[in-house]
DOPAMAR-74643 format. One record per residue: residue in three letters; x, y, z of N, C-alpha, C in turn. Coordinates in steps of 0.05 Angstrom, whole numbers, plus 5000, padded with zeros to 4 digits. Example, Ala and Ser with C-alpha at 12.3 -4.5 7.8 and 13.67 -1.06 7.14 Angstrom:
BEGIN
ALA526448865156524649105156526449345156;SER525749555142527349795143525850015157;
//
This chain:
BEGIN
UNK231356731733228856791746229156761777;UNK228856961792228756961816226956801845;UNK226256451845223956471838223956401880;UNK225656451895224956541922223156801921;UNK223257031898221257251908218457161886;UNK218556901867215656881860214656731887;UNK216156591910215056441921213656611939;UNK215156831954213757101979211457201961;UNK211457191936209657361916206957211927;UNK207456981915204256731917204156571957;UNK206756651970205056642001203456862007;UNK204557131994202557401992198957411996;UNK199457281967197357281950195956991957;UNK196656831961194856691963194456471993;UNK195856502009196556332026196756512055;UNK195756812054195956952067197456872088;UNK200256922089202456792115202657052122;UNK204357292106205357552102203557752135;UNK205257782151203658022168202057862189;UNK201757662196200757422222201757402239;UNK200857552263202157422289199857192293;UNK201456932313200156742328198556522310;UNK198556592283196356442265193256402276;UNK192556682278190256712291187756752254;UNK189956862247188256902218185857142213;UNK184357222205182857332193181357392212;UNK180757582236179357562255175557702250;UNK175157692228172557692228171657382205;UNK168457352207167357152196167757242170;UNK167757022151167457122125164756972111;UNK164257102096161457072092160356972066;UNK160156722059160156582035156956462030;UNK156156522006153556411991153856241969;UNK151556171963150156071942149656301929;UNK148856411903147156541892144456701909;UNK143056501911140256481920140156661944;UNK142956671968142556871994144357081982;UNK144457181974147157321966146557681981;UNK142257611984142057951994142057802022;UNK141357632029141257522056143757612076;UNK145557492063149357572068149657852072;UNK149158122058149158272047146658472072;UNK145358272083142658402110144758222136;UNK146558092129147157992161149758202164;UNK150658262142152458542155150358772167;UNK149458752143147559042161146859062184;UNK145858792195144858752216146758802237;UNK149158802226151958762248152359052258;UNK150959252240152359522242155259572240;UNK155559902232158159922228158959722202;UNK157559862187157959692153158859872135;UNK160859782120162659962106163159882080;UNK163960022061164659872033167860052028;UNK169459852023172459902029172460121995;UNK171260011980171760221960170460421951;UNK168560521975167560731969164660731958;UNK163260451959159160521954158960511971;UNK156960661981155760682009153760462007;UNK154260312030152760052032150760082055;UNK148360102050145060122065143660032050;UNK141760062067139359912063138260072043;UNK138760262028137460432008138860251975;UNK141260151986142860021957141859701956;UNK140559601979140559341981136359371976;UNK134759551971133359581962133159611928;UNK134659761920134359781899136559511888;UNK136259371896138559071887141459211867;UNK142259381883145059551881145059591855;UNK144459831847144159941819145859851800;UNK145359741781147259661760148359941752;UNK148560091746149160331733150760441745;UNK151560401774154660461788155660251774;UNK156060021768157859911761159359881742;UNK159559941719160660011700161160321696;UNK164360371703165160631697168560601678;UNK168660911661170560801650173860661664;UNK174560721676176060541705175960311705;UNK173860201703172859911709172259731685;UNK172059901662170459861641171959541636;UNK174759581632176559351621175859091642;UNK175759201670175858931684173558861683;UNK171458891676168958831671168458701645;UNK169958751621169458631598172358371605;UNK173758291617175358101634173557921647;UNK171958031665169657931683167257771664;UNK166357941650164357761638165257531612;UNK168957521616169757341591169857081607;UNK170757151642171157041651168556691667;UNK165956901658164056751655162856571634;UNK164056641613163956601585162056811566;UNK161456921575159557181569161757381543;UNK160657451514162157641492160957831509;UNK162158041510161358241528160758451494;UNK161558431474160958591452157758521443;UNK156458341451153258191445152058251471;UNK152758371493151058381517148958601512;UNK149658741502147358861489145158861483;UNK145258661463142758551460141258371483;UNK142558301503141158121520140658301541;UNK138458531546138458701563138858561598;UNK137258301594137358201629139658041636;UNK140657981621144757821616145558041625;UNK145058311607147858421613146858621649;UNK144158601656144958761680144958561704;UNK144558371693145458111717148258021722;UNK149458091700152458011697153358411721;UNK152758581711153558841725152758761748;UNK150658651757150958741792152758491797;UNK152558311790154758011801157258201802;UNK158758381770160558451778160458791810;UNK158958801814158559091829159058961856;UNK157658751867158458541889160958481883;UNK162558431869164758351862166358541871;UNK166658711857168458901869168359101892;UNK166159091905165959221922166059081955;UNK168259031966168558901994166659022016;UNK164758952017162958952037162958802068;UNK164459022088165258862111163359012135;UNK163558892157161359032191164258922208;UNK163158982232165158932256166358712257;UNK163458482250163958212255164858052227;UNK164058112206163058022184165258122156;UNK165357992139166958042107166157822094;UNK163957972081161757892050165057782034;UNK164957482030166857352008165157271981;UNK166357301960165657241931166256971920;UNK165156811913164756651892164456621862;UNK165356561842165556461821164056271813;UNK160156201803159955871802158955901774;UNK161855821774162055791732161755521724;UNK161655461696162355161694163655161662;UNK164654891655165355001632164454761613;UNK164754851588162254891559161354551564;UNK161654351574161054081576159254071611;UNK159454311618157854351637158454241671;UNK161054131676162454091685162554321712;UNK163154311734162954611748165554661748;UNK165954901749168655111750168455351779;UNK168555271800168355391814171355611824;UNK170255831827172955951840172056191865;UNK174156181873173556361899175656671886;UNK173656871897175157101889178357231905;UNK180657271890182757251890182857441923;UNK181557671928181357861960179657621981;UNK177857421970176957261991179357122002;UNK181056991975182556771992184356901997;UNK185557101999188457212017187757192043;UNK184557202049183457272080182756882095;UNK183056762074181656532085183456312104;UNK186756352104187756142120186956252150;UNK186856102162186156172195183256382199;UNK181756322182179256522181178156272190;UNK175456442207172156312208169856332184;UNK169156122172168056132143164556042158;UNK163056292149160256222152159356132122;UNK158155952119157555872087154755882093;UNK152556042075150255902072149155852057;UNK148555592053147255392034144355352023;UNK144455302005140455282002141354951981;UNK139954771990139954461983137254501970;UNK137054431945133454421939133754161913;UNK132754021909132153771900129953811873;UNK128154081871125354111855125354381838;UNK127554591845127954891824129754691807;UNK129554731788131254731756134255001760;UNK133255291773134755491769136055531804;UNK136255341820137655281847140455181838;UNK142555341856145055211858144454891855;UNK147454761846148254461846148354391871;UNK147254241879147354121918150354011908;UNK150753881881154053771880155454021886;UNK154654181870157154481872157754541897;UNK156054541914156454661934157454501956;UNK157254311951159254071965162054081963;UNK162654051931164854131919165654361939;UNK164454601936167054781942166654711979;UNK164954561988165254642019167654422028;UNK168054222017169853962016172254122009;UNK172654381995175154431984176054612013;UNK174454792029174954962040177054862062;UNK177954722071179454632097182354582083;UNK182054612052185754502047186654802037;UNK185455052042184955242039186655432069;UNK186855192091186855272119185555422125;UNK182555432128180955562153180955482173;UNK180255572188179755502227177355292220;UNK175755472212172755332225171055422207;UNK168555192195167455252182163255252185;UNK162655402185160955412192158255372172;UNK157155202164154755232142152055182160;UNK150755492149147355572152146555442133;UNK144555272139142055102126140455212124;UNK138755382123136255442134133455232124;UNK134655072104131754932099133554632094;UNK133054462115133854202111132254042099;UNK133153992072130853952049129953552045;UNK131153382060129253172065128653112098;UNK128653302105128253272136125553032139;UNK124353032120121052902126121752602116;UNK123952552108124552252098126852172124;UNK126152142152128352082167128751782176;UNK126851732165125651452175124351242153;UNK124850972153123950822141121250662149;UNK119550602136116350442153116550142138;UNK117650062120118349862100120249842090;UNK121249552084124149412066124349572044;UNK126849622032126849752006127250042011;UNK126650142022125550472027128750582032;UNK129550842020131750942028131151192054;UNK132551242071132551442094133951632081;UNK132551772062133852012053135552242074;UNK133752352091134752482110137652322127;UNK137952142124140552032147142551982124;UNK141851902100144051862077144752212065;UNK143652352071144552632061146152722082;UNK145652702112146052832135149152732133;UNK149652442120152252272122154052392094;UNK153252512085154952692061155852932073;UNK153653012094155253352102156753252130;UNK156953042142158552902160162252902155;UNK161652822128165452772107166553022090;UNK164553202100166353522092168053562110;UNK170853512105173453592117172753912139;UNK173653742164173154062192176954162177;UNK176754432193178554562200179854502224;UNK180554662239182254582262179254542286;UNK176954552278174954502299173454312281;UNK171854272293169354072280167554282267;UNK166954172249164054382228162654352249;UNK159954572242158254712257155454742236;UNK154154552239151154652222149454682228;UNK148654912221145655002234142955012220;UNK141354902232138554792209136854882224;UNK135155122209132455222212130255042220;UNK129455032252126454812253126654512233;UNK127654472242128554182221125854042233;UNK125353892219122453772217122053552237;UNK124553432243125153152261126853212287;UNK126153232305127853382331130253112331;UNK129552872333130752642324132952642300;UNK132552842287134952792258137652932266;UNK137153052289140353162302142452952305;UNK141352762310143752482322144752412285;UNK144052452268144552352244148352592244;UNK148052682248150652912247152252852271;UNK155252682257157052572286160152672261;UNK161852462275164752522259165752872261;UNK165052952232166153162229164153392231;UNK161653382245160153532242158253602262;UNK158253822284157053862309154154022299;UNK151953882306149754022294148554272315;UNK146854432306145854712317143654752307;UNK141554772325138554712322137955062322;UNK136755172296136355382307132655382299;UNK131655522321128655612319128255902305;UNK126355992297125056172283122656222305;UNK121656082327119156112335118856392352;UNK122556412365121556692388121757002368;UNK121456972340121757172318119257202314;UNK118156962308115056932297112757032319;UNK114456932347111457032370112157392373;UNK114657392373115157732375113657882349;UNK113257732325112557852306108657922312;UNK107157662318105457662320104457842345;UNK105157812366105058032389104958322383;UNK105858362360107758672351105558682333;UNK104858532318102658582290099458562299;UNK099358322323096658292327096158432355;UNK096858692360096458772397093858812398;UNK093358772423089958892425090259212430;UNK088159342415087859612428084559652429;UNK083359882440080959992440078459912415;UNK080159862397078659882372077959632363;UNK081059402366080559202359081358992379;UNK080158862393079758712419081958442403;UNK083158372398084758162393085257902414;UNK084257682406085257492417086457232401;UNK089457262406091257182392091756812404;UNK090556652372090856332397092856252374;UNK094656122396095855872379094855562376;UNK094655512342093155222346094954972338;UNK094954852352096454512348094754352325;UNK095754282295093554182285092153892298;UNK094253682312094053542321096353522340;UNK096053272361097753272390100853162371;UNK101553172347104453112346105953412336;UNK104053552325104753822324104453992361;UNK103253892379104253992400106253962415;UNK107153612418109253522421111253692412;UNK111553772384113953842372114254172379;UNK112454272386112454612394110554652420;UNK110654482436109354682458112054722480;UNK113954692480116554672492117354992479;UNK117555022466118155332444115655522443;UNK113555492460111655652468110755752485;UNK112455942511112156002530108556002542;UNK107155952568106155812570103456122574;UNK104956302575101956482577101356532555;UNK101656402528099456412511097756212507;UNK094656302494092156112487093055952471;UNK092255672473093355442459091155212448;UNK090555122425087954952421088654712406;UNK088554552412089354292408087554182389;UNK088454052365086053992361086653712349;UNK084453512335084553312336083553122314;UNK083352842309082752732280081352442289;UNK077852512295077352202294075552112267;UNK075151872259075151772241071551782237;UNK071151832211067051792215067551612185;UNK067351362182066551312161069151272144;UNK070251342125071751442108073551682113;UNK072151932129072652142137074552202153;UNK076552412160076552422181076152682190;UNK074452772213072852962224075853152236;UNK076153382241077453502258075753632277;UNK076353602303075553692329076753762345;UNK076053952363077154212381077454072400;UNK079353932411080553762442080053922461;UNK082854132460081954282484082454612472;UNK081454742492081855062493080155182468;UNK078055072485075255122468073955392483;UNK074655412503073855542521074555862521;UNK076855872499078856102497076056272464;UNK075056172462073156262440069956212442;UNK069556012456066355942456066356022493;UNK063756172502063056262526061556072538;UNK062855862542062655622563060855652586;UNK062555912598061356082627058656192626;UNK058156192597055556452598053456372597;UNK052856122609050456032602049255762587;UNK047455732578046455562555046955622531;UNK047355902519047155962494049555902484;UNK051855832501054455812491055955892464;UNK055356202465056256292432058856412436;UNK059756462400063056502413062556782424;UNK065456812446065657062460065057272448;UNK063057472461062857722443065157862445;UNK065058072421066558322417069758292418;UNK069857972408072857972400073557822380;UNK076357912365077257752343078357572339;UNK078657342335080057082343082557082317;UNK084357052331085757002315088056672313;UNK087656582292087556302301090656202284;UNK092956192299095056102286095555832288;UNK095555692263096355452258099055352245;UNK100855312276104255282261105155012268;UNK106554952240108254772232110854842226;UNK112454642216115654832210115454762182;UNK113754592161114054672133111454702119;UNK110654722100108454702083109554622055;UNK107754392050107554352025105254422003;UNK103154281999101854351981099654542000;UNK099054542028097754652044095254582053;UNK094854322038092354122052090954022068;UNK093354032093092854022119092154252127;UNK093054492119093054702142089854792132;UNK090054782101086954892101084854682115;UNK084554492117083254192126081954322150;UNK084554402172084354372199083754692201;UNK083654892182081355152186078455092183;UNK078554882167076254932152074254732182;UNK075654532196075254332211074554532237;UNK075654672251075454842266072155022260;UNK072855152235069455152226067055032232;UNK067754852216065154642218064654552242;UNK066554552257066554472298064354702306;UNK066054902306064255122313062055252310;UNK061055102283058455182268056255022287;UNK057154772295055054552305055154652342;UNK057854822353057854882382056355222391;UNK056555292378057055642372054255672365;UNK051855872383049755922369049356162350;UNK051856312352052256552333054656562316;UNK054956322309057156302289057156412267;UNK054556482260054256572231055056822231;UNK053957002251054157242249056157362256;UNK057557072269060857112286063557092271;UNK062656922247065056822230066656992227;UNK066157192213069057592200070357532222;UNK069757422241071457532265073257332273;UNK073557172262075556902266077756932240;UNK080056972239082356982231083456752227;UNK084256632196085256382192088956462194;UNK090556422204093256522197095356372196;UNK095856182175098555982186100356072186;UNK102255932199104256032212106455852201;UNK109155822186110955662179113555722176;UNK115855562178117755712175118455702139;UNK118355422134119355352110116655272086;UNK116755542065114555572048115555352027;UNK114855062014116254882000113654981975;UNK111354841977109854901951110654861926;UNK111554501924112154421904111454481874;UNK108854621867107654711845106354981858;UNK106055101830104555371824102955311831;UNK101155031827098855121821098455041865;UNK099554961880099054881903099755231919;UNK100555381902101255581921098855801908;UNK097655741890095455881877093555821895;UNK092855541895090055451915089755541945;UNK093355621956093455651988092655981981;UNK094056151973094156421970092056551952;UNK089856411935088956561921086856811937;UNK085656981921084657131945082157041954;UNK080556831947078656681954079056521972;UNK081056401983082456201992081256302025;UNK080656052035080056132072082156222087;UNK084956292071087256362086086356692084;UNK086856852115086857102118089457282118;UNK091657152127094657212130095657002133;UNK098456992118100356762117103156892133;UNK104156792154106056782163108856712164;UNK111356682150112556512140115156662134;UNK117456552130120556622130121556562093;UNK124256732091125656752069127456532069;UNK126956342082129656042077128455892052;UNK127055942040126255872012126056122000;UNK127956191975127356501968127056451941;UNK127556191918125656221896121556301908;UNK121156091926118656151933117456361947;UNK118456501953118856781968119056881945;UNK120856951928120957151900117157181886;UNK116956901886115056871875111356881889;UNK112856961912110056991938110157351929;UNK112557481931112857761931112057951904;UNK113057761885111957901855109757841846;UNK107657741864105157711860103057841877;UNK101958081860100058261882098358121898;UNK096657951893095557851912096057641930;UNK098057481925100557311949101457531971;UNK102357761956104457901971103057951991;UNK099258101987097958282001097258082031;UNK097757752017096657652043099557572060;UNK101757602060104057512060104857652079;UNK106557592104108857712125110557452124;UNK112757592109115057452103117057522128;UNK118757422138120757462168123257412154;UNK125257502153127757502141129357332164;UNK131257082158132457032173135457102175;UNK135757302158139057452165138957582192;UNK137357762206137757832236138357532251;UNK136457442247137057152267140157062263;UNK140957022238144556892230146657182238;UNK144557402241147357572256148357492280;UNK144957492297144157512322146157212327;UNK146356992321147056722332150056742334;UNK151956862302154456862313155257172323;UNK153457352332155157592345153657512375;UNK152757372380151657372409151157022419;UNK152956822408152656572418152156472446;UNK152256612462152256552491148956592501;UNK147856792477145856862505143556902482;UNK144456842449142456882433138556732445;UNK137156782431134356652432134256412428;UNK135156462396134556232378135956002374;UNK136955942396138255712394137755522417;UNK136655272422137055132443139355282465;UNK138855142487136355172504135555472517;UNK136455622503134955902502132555952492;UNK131655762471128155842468126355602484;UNK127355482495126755292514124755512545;UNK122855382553121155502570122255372597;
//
């Protein structure tokens, strides 16, 4: 056995040495998921332009609509490596049959599979997250990813969730990100988009664990490449939880806010017909603290506030009362005629949505007792929160925010939670009140334009 040419065989194949000048490696990002982003990945090429599929599907936005037709994927050609493919998951491929949603879930996994989906900047990599019959994970990376991965830039993005039953393993995905550096990449990069105990950063009593600083210290001891990791967390809840990320791990604050004001500018303009006046509201001064820095200063802004009556606590209009009630006009002080208020109330998460309805409903009742034509004025006040990260621990808390009774008029809000997003979208009346913001343009925008992007400190900085 010859086994100097099994050895050129497997530096080939797996160790990509073969054809390297300088060990510069793989000069585009490669582009690794979870499950859960997989169309996310799949919109940050697109976004890149100049998107190509090396074997021939035309990759647009017309295939990434229709969630890439199962029905290209199985041809006779393929037929064998596909009944290979689904053994390889543990799947009888002779019984898929009968499982109509097995077997076209298993076809597009394999249609992504075989189809290399690359842009200028970008090459969509495949994953394997198998496990085996004791449930154990079996993770593998697909055999065309890793020829590309020694001296590559690895974007990973992650979804950590603690409360879906049908969410990646936060272990799994540790697992393979801990594996990626003996792999020799350069540099590894993992997108967060929803830093899922950001709200536990701090302790108030003995006993208590700092969830947020004990998690932050797990993604700290994922082995760097030849640079330090790089993580980037969507509006993280604690501007303070940055210092928790040292050693092996350089953190990257990214905002959603200059997407959200471009969105609202673009959706809410004034014209002839409909006089729009677009306010942003602070529910209280620690929600201003945390975003009036990320809110360039020529927009309307209303502060508002929480004093105590009793048991109660009252919400009241601090300041920029003035931006809705006609102060100037007199005695009668009613709200401004002949315009529509539109009243955004942003935070960076939502949970059950208790607060946000509280402090609409509080704004109300303010205005009912200041306003001599409130009654007849109300249609004209617009409730609209604004969030990045939709959490809504139960159905039944995303029923009470969204139902169509509900004092919410439009909900504003991003895809970094996409079980709850699936489930905002396949629901006619969620959907109708719903502007969802995709954050794959933003993850193009950050690594094809790092120098001068928005969304990143101190570029959305005023």
């Amino acid at each position: 056995m010859d086994y100097y040419q099994k050895y050129i065989k497997y530096k080939s194949k797996y160790l990509n040495l073969l054809g390297q000048t300088g060990g510069d490696g793989y000069n585009k990002y490669i582009l690794l998921s979870c499950p859960e982003f997989n169309k996310t990945i799949d919109n940050v090429i697109l976004g890149d332009g100049e998107s190509l599929s090396i074997n021939g599907l035309a990759f647009d936005q017309a295939v990434l609509d229709a969630e890439i037709d199962e029905a290209n994927a199985i041809t006779p050609a393929n037929l064998n490596n596909f009944q290979k493919f689904c053994k390889s998951l543990g799947h009888d491929y002779a019984t898929l049959a009968t499982k109509p949603q097995l077997f076209k879930k298993l076809k597009l996994k394999f249609l992504r599979k075989i189809n290399e989906f690359e842009s200028k900047n970008f090459y969509r990599g495949f994953i394997y997250w198998n496990s085996y019959p004791d449930k154990s994970p079996d993770i593998k990376l697909d055999k065309k990813t890793i020829t590309k991965l020694r001296g590559s830039k690895i974007i990973y993005l992650a979804y950590f969730s603690f409360n879906e039953s049908n969410a990646t393993s936060i272990v799994d995905q540790l697992l393979l990100l801990n594996s990626l550096s003996h792999y020799g990449v350069s540099q590894i990069n993992i997108v967060l988009p929803y830093f899922p105990v950001g709200t536990m950063e701090r302790i108030v009593g003995e006993g208590e664990v700092p969830t947020g600083y004990s998690f932050a210290h797990l993604l700290n001891n994922i082995p760097s490449g030849a640079y330090k990791n790089n993580i980037y967390i969507f509006d993280i809840h604690a501007l303070c939880s940055r210092f928790f990320f040292h050693t092996e791990t350089r953190p990257i604050l990214v905002s959603m806010m200059p997407k959200i004001l471009k969105t609202i500018d673009d959706t809410y303009l004034p014209t002839l017909e409909n006089k729009f006046v677009n306010i942003i509201v602070y529910p209280d001064d620690g929600a201003k603290k945390r975003f009036e820095k990320l809110i360039p200063s020529n927009y309307l802004t209303i502060t508002c506030g929480k004093e105590r009556k009793g048991n109660d606590r009252v919400i009241k209009i601090e300041s920029g009362l003035e931006h809705i009630i006609d102060i100037a006009g007199g005695q009668e002080q009613g709200l401004i005629k002949d315009n529509v208020f539109n009243l955004f109330v942003i935070d960076d998460l939502i949970q059950s949505g208790g607060t946000v309805i509280k402090t609409f409903e509080g704004i109300h009742t303010y205005l009912e007792t200041k306003a001599t034509n409130y009654v007849a004025k109300k249609a004209d006040i617009k409730n609209i929160p604004v969030v990045t990260h939709s959490v809504f621990p139960t159905d039944a808390n995303l029923d009470n925010f969204l139902k169509p009774d509900s004092i919410i008029d439009k909900f504003l809000t991003t895809d970094s939670r996409p079980f709850r997003i699936d489930n905002i979208q396949s629901n006619r009346d969620y959907n109708a009140k719903t502007i969802v913001l995709p954050i794959a343009d933003v993850i193009t925008d950050i690594f094809k334009n790092p120098s001068t992007t928005e969304y990143i400190a101190p570029y959305i900085l005023n």
